[in-house]
Backbone as CSV, one residue per row, in Angstrom:
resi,resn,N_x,N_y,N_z,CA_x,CA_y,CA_z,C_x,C_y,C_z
1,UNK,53.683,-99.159,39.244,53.796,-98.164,38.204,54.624,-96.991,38.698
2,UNK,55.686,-96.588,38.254,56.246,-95.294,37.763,55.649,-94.247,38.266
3,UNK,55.835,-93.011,39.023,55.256,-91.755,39.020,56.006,-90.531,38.831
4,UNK,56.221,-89.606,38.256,56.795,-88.258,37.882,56.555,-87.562,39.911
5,UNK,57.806,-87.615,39.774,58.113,-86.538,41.115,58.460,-85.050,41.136
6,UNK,59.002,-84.699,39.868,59.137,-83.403,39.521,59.051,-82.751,38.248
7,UNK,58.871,-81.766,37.338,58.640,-81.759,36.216,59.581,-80.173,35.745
8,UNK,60.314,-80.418,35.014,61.120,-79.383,34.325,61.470,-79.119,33.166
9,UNK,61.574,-77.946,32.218,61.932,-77.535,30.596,63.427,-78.618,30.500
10,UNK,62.973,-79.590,29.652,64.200,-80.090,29.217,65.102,-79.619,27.862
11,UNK,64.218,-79.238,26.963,64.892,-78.638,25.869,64.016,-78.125,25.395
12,UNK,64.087,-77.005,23.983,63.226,-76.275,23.618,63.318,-77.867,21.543
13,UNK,62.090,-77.834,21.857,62.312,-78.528,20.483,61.617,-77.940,18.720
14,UNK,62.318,-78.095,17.846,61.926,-77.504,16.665,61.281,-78.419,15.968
15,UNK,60.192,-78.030,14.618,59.758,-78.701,14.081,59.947,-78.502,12.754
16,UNK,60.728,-79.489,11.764,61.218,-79.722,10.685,60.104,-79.322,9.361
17,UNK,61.121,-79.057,8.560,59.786,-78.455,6.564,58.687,-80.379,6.956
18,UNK,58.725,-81.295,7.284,58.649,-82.620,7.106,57.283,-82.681,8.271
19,UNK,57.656,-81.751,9.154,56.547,-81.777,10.206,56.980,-82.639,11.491
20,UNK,58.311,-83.312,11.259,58.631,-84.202,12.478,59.436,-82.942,13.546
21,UNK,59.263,-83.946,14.190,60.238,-83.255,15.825,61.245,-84.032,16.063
22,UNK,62.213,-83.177,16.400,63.782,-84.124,16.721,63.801,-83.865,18.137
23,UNK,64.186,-84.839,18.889,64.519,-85.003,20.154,65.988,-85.038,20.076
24,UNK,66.685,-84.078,20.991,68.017,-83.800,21.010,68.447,-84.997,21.825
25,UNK,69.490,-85.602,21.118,70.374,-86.715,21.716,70.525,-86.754,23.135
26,UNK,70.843,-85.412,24.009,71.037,-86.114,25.080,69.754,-86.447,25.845
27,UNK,68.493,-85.328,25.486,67.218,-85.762,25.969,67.017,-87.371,25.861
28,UNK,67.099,-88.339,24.923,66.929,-89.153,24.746,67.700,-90.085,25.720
29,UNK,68.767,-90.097,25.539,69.833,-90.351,26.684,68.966,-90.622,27.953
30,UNK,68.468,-89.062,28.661,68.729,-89.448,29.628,67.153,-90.084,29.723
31,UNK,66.066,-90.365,28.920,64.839,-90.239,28.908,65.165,-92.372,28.623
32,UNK,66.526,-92.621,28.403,66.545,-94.419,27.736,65.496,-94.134,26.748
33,UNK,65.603,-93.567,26.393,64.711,-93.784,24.778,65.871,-93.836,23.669
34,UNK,65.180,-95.266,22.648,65.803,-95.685,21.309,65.366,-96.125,20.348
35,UNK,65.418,-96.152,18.723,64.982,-96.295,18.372,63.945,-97.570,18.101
36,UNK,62.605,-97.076,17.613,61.646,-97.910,17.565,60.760,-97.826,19.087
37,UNK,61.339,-97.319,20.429,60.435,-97.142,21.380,59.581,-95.949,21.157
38,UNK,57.931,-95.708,21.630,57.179,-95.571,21.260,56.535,-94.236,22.777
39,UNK,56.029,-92.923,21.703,55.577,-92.038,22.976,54.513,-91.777,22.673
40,UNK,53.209,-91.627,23.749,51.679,-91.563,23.945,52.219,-89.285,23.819
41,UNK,51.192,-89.042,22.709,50.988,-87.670,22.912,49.816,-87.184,23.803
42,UNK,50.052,-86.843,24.666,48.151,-85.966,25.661,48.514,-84.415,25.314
43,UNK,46.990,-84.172,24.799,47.223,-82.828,24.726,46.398,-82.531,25.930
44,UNK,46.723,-80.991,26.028,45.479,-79.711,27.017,45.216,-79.058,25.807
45,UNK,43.887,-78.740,26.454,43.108,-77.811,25.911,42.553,-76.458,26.339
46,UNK,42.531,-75.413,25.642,42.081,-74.335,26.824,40.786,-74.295,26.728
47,UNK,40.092,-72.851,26.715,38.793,-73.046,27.012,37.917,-72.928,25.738
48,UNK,38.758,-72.363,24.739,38.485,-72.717,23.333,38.339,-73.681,22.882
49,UNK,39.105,-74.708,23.165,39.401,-76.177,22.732,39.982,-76.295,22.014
50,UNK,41.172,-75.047,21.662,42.334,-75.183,20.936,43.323,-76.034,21.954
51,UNK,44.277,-76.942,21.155,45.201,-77.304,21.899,46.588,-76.327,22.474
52,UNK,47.000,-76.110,23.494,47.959,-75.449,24.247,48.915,-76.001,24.513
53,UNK,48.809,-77.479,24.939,50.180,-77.749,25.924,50.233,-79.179,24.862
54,UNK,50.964,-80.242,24.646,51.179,-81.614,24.478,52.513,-81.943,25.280
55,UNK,52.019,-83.412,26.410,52.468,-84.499,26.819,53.368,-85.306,26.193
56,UNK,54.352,-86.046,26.197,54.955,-86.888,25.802,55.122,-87.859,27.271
57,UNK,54.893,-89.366,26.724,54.992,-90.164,27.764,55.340,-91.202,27.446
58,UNK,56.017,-92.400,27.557,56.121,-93.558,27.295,55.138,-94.551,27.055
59,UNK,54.974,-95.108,26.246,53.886,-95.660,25.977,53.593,-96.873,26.791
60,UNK,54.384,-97.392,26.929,54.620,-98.727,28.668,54.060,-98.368,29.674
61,UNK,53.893,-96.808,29.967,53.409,-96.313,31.002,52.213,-95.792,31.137
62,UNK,51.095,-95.841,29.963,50.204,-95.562,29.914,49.303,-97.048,29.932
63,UNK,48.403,-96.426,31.386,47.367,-97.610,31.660,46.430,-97.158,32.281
64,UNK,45.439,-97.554,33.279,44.330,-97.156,33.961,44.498,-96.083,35.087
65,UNK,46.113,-96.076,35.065,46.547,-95.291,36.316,47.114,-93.998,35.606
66,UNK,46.635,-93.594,33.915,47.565,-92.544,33.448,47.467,-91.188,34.552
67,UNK,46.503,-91.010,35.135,46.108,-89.919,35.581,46.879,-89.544,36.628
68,UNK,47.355,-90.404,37.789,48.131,-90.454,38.506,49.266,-90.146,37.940
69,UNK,49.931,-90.091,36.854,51.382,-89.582,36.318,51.144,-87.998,36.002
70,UNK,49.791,-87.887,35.071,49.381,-86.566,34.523,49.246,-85.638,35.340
71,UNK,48.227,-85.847,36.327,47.562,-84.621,37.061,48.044,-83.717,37.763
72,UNK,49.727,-84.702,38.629,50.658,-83.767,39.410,51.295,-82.573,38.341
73,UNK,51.745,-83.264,37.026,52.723,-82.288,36.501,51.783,-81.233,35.630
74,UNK,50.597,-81.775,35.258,50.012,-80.610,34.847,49.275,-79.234,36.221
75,UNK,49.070,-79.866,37.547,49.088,-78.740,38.375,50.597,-78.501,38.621
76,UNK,51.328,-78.606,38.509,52.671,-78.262,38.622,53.221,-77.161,37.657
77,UNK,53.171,-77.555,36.370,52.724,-76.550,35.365,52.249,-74.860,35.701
78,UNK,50.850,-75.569,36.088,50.327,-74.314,36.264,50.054,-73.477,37.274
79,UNK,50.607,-73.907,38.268,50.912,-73.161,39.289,52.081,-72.005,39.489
C-alpha cells in the first residue's frame, strides 16, 4: 500500500450555486485522476463535533491500513 510522505495546499477550491466542487485541471493531472474514478471523503471534527477539515483520498486506497495514510498528514497539519 501507498503512503503520503508529505502533505501540501494544492489549490484553494470553490463550491458551485449546484453544491459541487471543481477540481482544477491540473490538480487532477497531477493527482491521475479521470473521469468516473472515485474519492473517499474523511472528515475532522473539533471538539464540538462540527466538521473542520475534509480528506479526499482515492478510493483504491482505502482499506484496513487507512490510518497509516491519515494519521501522518493530519499531525502534519497540525503541527
Amino acid at each position: 500500500m501507498k503512503s503520503c510522505k508529505a502533505t501540501k495546499i494544492e489549490a484553494v477550491l470553490s463550491i458551485d450555486s449546484k453544491g459541487q466542487i471543481l477540481l482544477p485541471k491540473e490538480l487532477r493531472e497531477k493527482a491521475g485522476l479521470k473521469a468516473g474514478d472515485r474519492l473517499v471523503a474523511i472528515s475532522g471534527c473539533d471538539e464540538k463535533g462540527e466538521i473542520c477539515c475534509l480528506i479526499l483520498v482515492k478510493a483504491e486506497m482505502l482499506d484496513e491500513e487507512i490510518k497509516s495514510v491519515i494519521s501522518p498528514l493530519l499531525k502534519e497539519m497540525v503541527s
